[in-house]
Structure formats: C-alpha cells, structure tokens
C-alpha positions as CSV (number, residue, x, y, z in Angstrom):
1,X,-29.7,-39.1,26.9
2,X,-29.2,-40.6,23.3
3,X,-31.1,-39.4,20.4
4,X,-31.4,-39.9,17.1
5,X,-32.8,-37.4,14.5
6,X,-33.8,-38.1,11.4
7,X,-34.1,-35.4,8.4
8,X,-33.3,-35.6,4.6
9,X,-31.7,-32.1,5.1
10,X,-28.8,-30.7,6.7
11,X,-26.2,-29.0,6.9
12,X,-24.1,-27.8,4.3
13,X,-27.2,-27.9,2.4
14,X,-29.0,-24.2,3.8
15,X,-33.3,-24.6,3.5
16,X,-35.3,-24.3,6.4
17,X,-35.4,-27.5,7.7
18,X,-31.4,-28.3,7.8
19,X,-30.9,-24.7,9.5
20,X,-33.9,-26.2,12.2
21,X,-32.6,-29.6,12.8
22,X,-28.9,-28.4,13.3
23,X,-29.1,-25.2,15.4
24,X,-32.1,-27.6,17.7
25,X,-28.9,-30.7,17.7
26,X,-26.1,-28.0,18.3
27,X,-27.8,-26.6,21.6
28,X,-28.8,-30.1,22.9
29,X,-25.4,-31.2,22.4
30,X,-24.4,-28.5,24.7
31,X,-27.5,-29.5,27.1
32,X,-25.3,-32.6,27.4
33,X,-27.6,-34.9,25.0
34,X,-25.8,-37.1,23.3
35,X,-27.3,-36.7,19.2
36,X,-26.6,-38.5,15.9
37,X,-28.3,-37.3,12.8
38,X,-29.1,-39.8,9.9
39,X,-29.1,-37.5,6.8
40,X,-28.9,-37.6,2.9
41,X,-25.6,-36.6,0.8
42,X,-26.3,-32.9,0.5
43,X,-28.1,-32.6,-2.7
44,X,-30.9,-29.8,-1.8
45,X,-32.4,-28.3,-4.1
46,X,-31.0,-28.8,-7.2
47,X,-30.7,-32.3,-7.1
48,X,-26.6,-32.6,-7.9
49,X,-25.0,-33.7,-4.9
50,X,-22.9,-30.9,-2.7
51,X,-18.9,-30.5,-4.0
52,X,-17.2,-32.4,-1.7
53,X,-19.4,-35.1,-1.1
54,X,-20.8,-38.5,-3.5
55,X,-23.5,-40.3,-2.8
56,X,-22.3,-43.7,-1.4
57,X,-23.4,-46.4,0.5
58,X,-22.6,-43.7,3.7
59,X,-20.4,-41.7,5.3
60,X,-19.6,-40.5,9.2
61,X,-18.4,-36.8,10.1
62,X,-19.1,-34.7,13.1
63,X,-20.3,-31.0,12.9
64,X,-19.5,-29.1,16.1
65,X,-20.3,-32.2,18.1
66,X,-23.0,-33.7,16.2
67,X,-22.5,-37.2,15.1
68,X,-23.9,-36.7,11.6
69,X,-24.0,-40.2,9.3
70,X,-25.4,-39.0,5.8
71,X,-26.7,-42.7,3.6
72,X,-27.4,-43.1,0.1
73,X,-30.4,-41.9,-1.3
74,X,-32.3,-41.8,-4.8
75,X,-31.9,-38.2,-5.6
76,X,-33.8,-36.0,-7.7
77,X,-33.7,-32.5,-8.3
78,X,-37.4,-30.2,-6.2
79,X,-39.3,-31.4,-9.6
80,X,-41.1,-34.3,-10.7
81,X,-43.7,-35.8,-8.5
82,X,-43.0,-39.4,-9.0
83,X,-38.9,-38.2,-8.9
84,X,-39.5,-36.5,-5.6
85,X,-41.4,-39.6,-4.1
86,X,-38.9,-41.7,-4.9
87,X,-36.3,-39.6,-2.7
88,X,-38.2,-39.7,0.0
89,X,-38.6,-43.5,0.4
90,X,-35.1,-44.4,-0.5
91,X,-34.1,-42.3,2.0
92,X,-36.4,-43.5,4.3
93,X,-35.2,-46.9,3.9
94,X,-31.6,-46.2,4.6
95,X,-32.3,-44.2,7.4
96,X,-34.0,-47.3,8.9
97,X,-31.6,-49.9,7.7
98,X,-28.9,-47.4,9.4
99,X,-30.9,-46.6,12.1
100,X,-31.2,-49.9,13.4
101,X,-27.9,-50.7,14.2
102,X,-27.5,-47.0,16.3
103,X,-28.4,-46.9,20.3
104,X,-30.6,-44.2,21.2
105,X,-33.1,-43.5,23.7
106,X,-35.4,-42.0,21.7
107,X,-35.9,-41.3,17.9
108,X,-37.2,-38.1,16.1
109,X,-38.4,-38.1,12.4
110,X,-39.4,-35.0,11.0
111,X,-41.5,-33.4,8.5
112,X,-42.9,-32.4,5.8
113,X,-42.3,-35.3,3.7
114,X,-43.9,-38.1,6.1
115,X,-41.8,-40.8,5.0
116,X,-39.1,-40.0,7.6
117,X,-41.7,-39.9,10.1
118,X,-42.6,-43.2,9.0
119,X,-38.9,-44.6,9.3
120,X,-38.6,-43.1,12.4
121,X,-41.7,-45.0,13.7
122,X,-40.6,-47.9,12.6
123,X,-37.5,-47.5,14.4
124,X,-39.5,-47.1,17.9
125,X,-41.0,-50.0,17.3
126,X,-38.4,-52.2,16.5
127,X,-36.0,-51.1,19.3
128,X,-39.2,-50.6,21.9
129,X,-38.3,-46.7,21.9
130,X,-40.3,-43.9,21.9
131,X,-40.5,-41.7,18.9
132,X,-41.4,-38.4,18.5
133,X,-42.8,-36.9,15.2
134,X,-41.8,-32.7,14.3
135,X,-44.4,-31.4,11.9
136,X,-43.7,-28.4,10.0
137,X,-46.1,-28.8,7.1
138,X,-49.0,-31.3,7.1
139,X,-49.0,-33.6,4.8
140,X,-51.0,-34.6,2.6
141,X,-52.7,-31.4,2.8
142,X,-49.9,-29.3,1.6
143,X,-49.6,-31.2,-1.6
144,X,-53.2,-31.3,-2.3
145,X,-53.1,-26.9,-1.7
146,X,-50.4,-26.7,-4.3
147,X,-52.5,-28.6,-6.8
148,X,-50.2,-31.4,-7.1
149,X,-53.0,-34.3,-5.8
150,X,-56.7,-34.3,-5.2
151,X,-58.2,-34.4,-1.8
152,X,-60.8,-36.8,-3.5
153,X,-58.2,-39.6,-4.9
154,X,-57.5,-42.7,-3.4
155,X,-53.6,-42.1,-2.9
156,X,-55.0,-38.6,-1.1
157,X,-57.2,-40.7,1.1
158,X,-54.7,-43.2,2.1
159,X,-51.8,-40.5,2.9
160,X,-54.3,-39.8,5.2
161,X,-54.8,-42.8,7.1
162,X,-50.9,-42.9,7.4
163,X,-50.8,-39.5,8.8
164,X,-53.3,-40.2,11.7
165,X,-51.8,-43.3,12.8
166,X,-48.0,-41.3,13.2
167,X,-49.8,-38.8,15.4
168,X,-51.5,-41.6,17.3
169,X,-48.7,-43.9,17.6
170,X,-46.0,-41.2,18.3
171,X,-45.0,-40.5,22.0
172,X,-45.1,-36.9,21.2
173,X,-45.8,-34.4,18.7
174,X,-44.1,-31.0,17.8
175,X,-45.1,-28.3,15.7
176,X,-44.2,-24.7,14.1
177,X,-47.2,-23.3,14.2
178,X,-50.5,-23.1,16.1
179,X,-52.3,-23.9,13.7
180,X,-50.8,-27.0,12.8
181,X,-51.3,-27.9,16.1
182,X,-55.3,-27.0,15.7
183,X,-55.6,-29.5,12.5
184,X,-53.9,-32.1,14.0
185,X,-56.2,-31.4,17.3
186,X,-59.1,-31.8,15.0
187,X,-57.7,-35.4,13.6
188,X,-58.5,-36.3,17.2
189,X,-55.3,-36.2,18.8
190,X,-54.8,-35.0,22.9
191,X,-53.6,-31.9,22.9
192,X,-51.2,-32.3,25.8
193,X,-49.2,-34.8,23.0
194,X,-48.7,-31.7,21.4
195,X,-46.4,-29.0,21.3
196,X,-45.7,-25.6,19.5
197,X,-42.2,-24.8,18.8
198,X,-41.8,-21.9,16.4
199,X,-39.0,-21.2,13.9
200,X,-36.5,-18.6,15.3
201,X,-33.1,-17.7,14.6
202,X,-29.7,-17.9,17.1
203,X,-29.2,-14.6,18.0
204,X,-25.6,-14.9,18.1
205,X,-25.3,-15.4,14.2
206,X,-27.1,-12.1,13.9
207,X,-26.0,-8.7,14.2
208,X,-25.5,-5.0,12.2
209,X,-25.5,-5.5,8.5
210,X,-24.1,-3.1,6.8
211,X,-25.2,-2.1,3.0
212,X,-22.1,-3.8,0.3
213,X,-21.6,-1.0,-1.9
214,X,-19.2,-3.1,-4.1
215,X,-22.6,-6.0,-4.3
216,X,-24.7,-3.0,-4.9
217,X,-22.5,-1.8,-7.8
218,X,-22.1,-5.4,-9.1
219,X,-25.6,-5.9,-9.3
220,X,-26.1,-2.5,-10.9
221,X,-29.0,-1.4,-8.5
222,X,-27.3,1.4,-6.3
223,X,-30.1,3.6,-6.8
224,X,-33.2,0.9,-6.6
225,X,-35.5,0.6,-4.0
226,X,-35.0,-3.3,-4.0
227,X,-37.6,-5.7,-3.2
228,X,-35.5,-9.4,-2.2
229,X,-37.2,-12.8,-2.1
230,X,-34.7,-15.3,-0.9
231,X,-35.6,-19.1,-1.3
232,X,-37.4,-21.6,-2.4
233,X,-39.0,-20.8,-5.7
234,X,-41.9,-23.9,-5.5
235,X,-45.2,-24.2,-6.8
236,X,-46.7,-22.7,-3.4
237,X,-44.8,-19.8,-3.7
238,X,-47.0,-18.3,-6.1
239,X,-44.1,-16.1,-7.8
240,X,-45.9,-15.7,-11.1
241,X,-47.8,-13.3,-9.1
242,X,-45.0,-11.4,-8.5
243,X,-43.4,-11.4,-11.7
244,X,-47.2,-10.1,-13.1
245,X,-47.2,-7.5,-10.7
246,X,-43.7,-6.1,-11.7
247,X,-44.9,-6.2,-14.9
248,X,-47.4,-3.5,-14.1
249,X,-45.7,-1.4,-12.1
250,X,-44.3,2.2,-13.7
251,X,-41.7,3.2,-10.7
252,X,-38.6,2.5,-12.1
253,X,-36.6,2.6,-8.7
254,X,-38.3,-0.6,-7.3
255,X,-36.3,-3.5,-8.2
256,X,-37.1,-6.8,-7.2
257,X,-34.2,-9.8,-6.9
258,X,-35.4,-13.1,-6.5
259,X,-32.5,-15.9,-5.4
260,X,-32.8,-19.1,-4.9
261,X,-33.8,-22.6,-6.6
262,X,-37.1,-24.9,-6.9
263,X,-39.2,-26.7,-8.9
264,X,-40.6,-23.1,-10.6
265,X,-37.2,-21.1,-10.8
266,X,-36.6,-22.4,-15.1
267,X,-40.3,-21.3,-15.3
268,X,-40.5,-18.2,-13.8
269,X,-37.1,-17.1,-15.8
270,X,-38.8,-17.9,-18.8
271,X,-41.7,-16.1,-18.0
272,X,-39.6,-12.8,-17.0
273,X,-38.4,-12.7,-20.3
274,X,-41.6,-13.5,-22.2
275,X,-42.5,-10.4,-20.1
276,X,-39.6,-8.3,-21.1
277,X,-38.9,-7.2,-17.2
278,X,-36.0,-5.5,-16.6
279,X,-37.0,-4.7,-12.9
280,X,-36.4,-8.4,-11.8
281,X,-33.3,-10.0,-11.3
282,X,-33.0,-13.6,-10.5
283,X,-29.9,-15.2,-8.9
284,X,-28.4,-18.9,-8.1
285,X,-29.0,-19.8,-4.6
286,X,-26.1,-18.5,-2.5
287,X,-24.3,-20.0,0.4
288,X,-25.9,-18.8,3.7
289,X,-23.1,-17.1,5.3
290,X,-23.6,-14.9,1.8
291,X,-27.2,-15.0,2.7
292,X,-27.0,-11.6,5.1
293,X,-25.2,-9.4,2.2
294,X,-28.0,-9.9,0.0
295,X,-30.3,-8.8,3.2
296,X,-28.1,-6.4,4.1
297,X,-28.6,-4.4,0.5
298,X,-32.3,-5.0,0.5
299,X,-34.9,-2.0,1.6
300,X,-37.9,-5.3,1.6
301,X,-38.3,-8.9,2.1
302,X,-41.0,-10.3,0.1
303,X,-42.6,-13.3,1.3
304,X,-45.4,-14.7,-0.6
305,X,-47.3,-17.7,-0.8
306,X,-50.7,-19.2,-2.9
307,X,-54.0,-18.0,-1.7
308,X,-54.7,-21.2,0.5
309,X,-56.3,-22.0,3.9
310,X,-53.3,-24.5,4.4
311,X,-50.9,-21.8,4.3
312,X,-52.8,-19.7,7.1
313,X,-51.5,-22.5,9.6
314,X,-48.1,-21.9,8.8
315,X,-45.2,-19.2,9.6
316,X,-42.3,-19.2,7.0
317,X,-38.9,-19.0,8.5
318,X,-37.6,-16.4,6.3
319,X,-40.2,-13.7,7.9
320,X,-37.3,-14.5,11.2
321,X,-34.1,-14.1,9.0
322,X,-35.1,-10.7,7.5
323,X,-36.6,-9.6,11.0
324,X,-32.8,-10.5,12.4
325,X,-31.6,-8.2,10.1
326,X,-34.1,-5.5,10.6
327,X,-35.8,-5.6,7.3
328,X,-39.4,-4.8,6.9
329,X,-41.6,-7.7,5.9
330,X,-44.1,-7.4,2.9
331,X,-45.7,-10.6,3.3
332,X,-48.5,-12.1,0.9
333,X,-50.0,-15.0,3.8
334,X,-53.0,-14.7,5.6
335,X,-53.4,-16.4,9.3
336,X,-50.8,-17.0,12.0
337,X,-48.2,-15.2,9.7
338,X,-50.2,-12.1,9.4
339,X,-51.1,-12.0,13.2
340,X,-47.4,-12.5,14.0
341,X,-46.1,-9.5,11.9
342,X,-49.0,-7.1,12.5
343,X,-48.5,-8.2,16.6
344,X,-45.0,-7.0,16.3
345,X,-45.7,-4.4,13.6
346,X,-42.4,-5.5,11.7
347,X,-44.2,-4.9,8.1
348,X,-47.2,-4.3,5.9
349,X,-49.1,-7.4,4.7
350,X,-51.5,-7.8,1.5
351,X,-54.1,-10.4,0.4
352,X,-52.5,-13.2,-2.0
353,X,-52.8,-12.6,-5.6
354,X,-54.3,-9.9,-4.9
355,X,-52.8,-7.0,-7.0
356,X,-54.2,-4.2,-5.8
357,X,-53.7,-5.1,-2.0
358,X,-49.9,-5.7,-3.1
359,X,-49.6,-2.5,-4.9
360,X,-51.3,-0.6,-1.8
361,X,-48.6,-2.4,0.7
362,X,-45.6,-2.2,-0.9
363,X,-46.1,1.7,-1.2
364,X,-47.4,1.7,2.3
365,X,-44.0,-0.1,3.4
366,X,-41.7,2.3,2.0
367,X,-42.9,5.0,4.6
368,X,-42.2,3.1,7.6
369,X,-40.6,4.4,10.5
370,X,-37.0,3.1,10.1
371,X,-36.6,3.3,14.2
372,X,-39.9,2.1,15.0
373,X,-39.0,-0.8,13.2
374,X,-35.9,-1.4,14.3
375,X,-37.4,-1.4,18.2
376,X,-40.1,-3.9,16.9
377,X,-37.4,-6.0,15.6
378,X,-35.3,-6.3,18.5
379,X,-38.7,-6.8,20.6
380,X,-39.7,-10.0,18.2
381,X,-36.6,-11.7,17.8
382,X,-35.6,-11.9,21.3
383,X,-39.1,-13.6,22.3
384,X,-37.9,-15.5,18.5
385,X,-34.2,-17.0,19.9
386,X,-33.4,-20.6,18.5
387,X,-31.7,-21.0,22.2
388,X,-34.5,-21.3,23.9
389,X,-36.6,-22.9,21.8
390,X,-34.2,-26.1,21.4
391,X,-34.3,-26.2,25.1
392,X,-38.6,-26.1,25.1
393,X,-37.9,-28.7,22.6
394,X,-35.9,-30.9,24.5
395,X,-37.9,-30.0,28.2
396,X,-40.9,-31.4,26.3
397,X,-39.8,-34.4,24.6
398,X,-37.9,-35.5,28.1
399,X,-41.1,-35.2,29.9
400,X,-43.3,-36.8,27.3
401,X,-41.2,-40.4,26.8
C-alpha cells in the first residue's frame, strides 16, 4: 500500500499535529505501508525557518523510513490573519503541484487549516484515488470561537460550503474527538464514514522522570509549587486569564512557567509586566526531547482554553503528555476533556474564566493522592498508546477505500 500524507507540520518542528502525523507514518511504515509525507520547511511557530533548513523550491530526506519531501511555502509567523491564510494556500498549492507527480494508493490531507484537505482532494480526483480527510479541529467554526471571523459573514458562510463538500466527497473521515465526529454527523454525513481516533502518546518514549535539580536551580524555583503550561500561546488559549488570576493570588510558593510561542506570547509578556508578576515566568519554546525536564520539575499542568462550546468537542494533546509523565491535570475545558480526566480521575478541572472555580481547583489539586494518581495514569495511558491507534487508523482507512 502507497500513501501519501499531507500536513504543513512535521517533524523537527514539535506541535501537535507534526508529533500526530509522524508517530501515525512511523508505525505504518513498520505495518509494511509504503508513506511519503508532503510537508513545509520547518518554520512552526515562529515563522523563521528551522536551522538547517531554507525554504526552496523542495527538498527530499527520509526520517526513520518515512519518505518526507518538504516544498516551498509563503511563511508567516502564528499572527496575522491575512499572513496566516496566505501560508496555508501556498502550501497547499505545492503540495498539489508535488503531489501530482507521486504514486500512491490513497491520499490523506489533514486538518485544521482545510486548505490541505482541499489539496488532498484535489489530488484524489485527479489521479482517480480515494482521499481520506483527518479532522482535528473544525473549521470554520474554530476561527469564528476565537473571535477572529463572524459566523454571519459571507467568507464564514462560504468556508462552510467548502467544508461540507470535503466530508461528502472524502472516502473516509477521521477524527480526535467524539464530538467532532457528532458536528460533522449533524452536517449530514453517514456515520460509518466516520471514525474516532484520539491523541495518545508512544509509550516507549515515556518513562520515570526524574525532578532536574540543576533546571530547578537555574530557574530559581527550588521551593515553588510550580504550575507549567507548555505550548501554544494562541488566542484560544485564553492565557490572559491566567496571568489575571496570578495576579490575585497571595501564596507565594505557587509559581507558574508558561513556554512556548503563538500569536499572544509578545502580548501576554507585556501584560505580565504591566501587572508587575513575579510569580510567572515565560520561556522560548524548547526542543521536545527537552520537553520532559520541564514536566519532570512541574508539581501541575495547566491546560486552559476560552469559554466556548467549540472547545467542549475537543481533547488537547498535552492533557496525554503530562498524563505520561504522571502529572496532575488542572484543566480549564468543559466537554469530552473534562469527562476524560474526571473518567480517569488524573486531575481537578474548573469552569473557563472562571476565577473562583480556578482558585477552588488548583488548591483542591495540590492535595491529591500522589499514588492514586500515579495508578490512574498508568490505567489512561495504556488505553491512550499511539501504537494502537496508528494501527485503528490504518485498519479503517484500508477498509473504507
């Protein structure tokens, strides 16, 4: 079997959706499936293309058997809406133009930006194969919940055509969360096209993490009680919320560190020292075999999102990371999240943006059992391992095309 996967990210760039597409491509490859990836330069998130790398006409490698071919792209730093459009559809271009001259049996273009999805149809059509579509955050919706567009605008509405006729035309449909699969039921789509594969983590890049004393010292926070949000600081992130409630609180153990990049990291830095905070320390996005010492030396992982119903269908993939590690979850998002982490009883969840419900949980957190949670971790991740869900993956695209 031949397939071809198209995503703007991958590795060495380290988000969510390159840590996806390559751990799903490195277990097929070992399933026997023969897989080339049609990727950007790494550029993510700050827009400056990866040491190492320039953005050219294209480029082949191979990653651990993964024929990878990365094309050029318009690239723009995670800000700027017009910026960030433009990436997308150049890339989308190239990963046609390049597409087209690849044999493959079957072509997967994946979300959230739809453009890929879009190139990757167009690709099935042209070479009469089937293409499957991977949603992990609807669009348009997403934008509209971040306050970027309005559902009422003509651009809204016609995003929205576009997005029905990639679920209708694709051979099959995979999600991350059940309740993306419920919206996209509701566009009136069968829901045997559709299938739920959740984020995980491969279990053999996990282990015992041990505390850095020396990254402790370094940081100056030996004797904090240290609150870590690792990622993507974006408009849905809602970090202001955080940075208010920091403001407010009197305990000068708790320490919160917040790395990463995004469209909001300038503005929230500017904001922390507006504010005066000196329990918040931001750092620089980190490579993510560094990733785990920043883990290892936190007692919480935050994750937070806006207030939103469009957020309640989703399940960040950090909540899987920090689980991995044994760290409790203090998680700000309502729906599937909150089921999942209250099912597995890995953490203590609060209302978004509500202060009082955040104040209530974090205090509540520091009390858990440390064993308890440790059993509850173990229990999660296992039913949580990237492995097996590759192969689900690949089971159900086979049987669908």
């Amino acid at each position: 079997m031949r397939l071809l996967f198209l995503s703007d990210n991958f590795p060495p760039e380290v988000n969510a959706p390159a840590s996806r597409t390559y751990e799903h491509c490195l277990e097929w490859v070992k399933q026997g499936v023969d897989v080339t990836v049609i990727t950007c330069f790494p550029n993510f998130p700050r827009g400056e293309v990866f040491s190492g790398y320039k953005n050219k006409l294209y480029q082949k490698e191979t990653i651990n058997g993964i024929r990878v071919i990365r094309v050029w792209s318009y690239i723009a730093a995670n800000s700027g809406f017009s910026r960030r459009i433009s990436d997308f559809v150049s890339y989308a271009l190239m990963a046609f133009l390049f597409g087209i001259l690849q044999r493959f049996d079957v072509v997967i273009g994946t979300s959230p930006q739809f453009f890929t999805a879009v190139s990757a149809r167009f690709l099935g059509c042209a070479r009469r194969k089937p293409w499957v579509m991977e949603v992990r955050d609807l669009w348009p919706e997403s934008i509209a919940a971040v306050g970027t567009m309005r559902r009422s605008s003509k651009v809204y509405r016609f995003l929205e055509i576009i997005e029905r006729q990639l679920y209708r035309s694709s051979k099959a449909i995979v999600v991350n969360a059940e309740g993306l699969k419920t919206s996209i039921e509701k566009k009136g789509i069968l829901q045997e096209k559709i299938k739920v594969i959740k984020n995980g983590v491969m279990l053999s890049d996990y282990g015992v993490v041990v505390k850095d004393k020396f990254l402790l010292k370094k940081l100056n926070l030996e004797e904090k009680f240290i609150v870590s949000y690792i990622g993507t600081m974006g408009m849905a992130h809602a970090l202001d919320f955080i940075l208010d409630c920091a403001n407010e609180i009197t305990d000068k153990k708790i320490h919160f560190i917040m790395i990463g990049e995004g469209a909001e990291r300038e503005n929230l830095m500017h904001k922390a020292k507006n504010l005066k905070l000196d329990n918040v320390t931001f750092l620089s996005g980190v490579p993510k075999e560094e990733v785990k010492n920043y883990i290892g030396i936190s007692n919480v992982s935050l994750v937070n999102l806006k207030k939103s119903d469009t957020f309640k269908k989703i399940i960040p993939s950090k909540i899987f990371e920090n689980v991995a590690l044994k760290k409790p979850i203090l998680l700000g998002v309502e729906g599937e999240s909150k089921a999942l982490i209250q099912k597995y009883q890995v953490g203590i969840c609060y209302e978004p943006e509500n202060k009082k419900s955040f104040y209530d949980a974090l205090n509540e957190i520091a009390n858990l059992d440390n064993q308890q949670l440790s059993d509850n971790c173990d229990l999660m991740i296992k039913n949580f391992d990237r492995s097996k869900l590759a192969r689900e993956m690949l089971d159900f695209i086979k049987i669908n095309i």
